[in-house]
N, C-alpha and C positions, 0 to 999 in steps of 0.2 A: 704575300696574300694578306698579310696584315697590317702591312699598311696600305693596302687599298682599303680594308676593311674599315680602315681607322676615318682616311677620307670621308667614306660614304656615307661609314655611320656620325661623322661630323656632322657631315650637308642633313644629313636627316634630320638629326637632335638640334641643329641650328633653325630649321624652316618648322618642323613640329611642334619646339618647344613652346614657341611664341602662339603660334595660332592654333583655335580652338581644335584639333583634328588628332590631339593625344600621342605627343612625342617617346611614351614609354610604350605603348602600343605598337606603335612605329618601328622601333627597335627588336622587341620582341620577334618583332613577325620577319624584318630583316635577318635577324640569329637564325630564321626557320630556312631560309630565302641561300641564303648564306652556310653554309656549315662547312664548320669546321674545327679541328683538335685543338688550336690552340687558345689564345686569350679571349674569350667570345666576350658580345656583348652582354650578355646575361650575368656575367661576375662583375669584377669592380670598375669595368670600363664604363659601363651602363653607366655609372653613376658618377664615376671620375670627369667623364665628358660634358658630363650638365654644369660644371664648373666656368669651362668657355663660356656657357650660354651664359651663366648670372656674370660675370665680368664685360659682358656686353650690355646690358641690362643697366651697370651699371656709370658705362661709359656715355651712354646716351641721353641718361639723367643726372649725368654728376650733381650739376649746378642745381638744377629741380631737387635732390637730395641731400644738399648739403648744407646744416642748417647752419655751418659757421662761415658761411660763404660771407666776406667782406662785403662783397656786389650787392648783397640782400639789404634790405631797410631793417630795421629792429620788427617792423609787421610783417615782411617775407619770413624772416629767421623764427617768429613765432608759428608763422605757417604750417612752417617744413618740420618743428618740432611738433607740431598738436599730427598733422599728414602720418609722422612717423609714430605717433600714439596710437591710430587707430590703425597702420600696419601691423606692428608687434599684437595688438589688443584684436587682431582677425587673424593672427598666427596660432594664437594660445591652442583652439582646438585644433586645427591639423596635427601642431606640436605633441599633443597628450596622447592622442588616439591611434596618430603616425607609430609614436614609438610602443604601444601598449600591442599595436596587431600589426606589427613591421613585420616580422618573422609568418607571421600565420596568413599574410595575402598573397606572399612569393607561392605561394602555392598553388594560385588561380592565375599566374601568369602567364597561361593558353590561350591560344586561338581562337577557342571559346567563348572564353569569355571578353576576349578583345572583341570577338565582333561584335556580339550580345550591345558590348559599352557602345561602341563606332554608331552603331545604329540606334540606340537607344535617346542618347545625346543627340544622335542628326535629327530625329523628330521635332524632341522637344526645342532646338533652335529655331526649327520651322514653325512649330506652333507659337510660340513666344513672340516671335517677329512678326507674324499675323496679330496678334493681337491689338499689338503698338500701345505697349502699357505706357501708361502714364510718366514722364521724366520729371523725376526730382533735383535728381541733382545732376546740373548742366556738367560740372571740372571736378576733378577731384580732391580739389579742398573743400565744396559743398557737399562730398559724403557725412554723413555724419556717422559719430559712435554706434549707434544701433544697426544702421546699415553695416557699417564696418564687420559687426558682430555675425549678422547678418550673414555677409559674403563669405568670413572667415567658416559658418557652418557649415556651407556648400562647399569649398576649399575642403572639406574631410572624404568627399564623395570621392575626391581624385586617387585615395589610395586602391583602388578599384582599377587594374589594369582596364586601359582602354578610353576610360574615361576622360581622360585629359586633364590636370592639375588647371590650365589658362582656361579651359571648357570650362569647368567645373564654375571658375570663381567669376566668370566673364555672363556665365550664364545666371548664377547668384546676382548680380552686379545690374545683371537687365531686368530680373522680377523685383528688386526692391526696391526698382527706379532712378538708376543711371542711364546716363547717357550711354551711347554706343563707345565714342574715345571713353569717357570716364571707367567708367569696365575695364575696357581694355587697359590703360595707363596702372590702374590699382591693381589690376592681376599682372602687372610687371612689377609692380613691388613687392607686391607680398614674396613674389620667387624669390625674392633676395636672401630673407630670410629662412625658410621654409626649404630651398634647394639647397641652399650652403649647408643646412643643415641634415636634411637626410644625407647627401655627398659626404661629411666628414663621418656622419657615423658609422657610411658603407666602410670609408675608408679606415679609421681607425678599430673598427671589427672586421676588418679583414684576416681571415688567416692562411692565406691561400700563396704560394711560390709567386714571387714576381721577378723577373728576372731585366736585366738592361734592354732587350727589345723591348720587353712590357712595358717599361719604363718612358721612352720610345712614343711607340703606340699610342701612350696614354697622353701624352705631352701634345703628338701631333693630331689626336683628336679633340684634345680642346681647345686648340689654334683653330682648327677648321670653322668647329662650332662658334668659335668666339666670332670669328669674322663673316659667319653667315648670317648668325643672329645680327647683327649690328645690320644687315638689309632685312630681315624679316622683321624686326621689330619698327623698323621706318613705315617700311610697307603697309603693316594691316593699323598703324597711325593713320597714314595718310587713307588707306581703302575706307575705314571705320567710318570718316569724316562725310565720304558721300552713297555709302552702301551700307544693307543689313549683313547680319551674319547667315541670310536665312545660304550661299552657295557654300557656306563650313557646312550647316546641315544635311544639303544634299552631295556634298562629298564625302560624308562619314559615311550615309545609306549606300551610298555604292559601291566604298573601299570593304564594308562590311559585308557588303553580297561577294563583292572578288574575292574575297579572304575565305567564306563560306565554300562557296563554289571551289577552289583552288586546292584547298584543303581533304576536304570530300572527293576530289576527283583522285586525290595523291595517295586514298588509300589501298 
């Protein structure tokens, strides 16, 4: 049973992680979906698994992230180094405020308040995409530091089950005047940082039995994830290119009525 669980809850945290519709949501609501006595998602796998996803992340942008890439001109390599400036410099806040209320959000990670997020977020994508605010900056080397800062404060909303961490900063990304890819490409980077790091300090404040199946489990869902992300992150590239985000919207309002509905019915 667990390692089907390990499976599914790959494919999840592979296809969620990336697009705007709140991968720790996702998870959450599978642990309800799902039950069972042993290694759930909710302890360290949750967070052990998102490791696949950033090692996808970062397979897909090696070259795009690598500022000592031979291949590059001395203007690319300055690029990827200023790129990677305003990555770390829209981490800073998740970073501070992640760790200051880590402990005290795990406590809202209910049903509740996942729908609450699912729907809350699907609006405001809807509404935003209506708008057709103004684009600034076409790629994401035309972000600049303020934006960066910008997206980086939005990126804090994400500790809020439900919410979506790639929501959060995708949706930051489109009111301060990115493009639809650019958004999206920047809130793949920022995970780099930002997931590796919440994951390691799941993992090294863990104090919980892990035993050789855990081990296991834990292995074989971040292979899953690894190689799912590596299609979902192509995908909503290429989706981005000729579509809005407003069908993330309208599948948040509805996952968040099922989840409503489902819920209430099961008491």
């Amino acid at each position: 049973m667990e390692f089907l669980r390990a499976v599914i809850s790959g494919i999840v945290e592979g296809i969620t992680e990336w697009l705007p519709i709140s991968s720790t949501g996702h998870l959450i609501l599978l642990n309800e979906f799902i039950k069972n006595e042993g290694f759930t998602a909710t302890d360290l796998y949750l967070y052990v698994v998102q490791l696949g996803a950033i090692l996808a992340v970062v397979t897909v942008f090696f070259h795009r992230l690598n500022p000592f890439s031979r291949k590059k001109t001395p203007v690319e390599r300055r690029a990827t180094g200023l790129l990677w400036a305003k990555v770390i410099l829209a981490c800073i806040p998740a970073a501070v405020i992640g760790l200051l209320l880590n402990d005290f959000m795990e406590k809202f990670e209910t049903w509740q308040v996942v729908a609450v997020a699912l729907a809350v977020y699907g609006v405001a994508f809807i509404i935003i995409e209506r708008l057709d605010l103004k684009t600034r900056s076409e790629t994401v080397d035309d972000i600049t530091f303020p934006q960066a800062i910008a997206i980086g404060a939005f990126q804090v909303l994400s500790i809020i089950p439900g919410t979506s961490r790639s929501g959060s900063t995708i949706l930051g990304g489109r009111i301060v005047g990115c493009s639809r890819p650019a958004a999206a490409e920047f809130s793949f980077f920022l995970a780099i940082p930002v997931m590796f790091g919440v994951s390691f300090l799941k993992i090294v404040t863990y104090d919980g039995a892990i035993g050789k199946t855990d081990v296991l489990v834990l292995l074989l869902g971040m292979v899953v994830a690894y190689l799912v992300s590596l299609a979902a992150i192509k995908f909503l590239m290429s989706f981005v290119k000729r579509h809005s985000f407003t069908a993330f919207g309208v599948y948040r309002i509805i996952l968040a009525a099922l989840v409503t509905i489902y819920f209430l019915a099961a008491k």
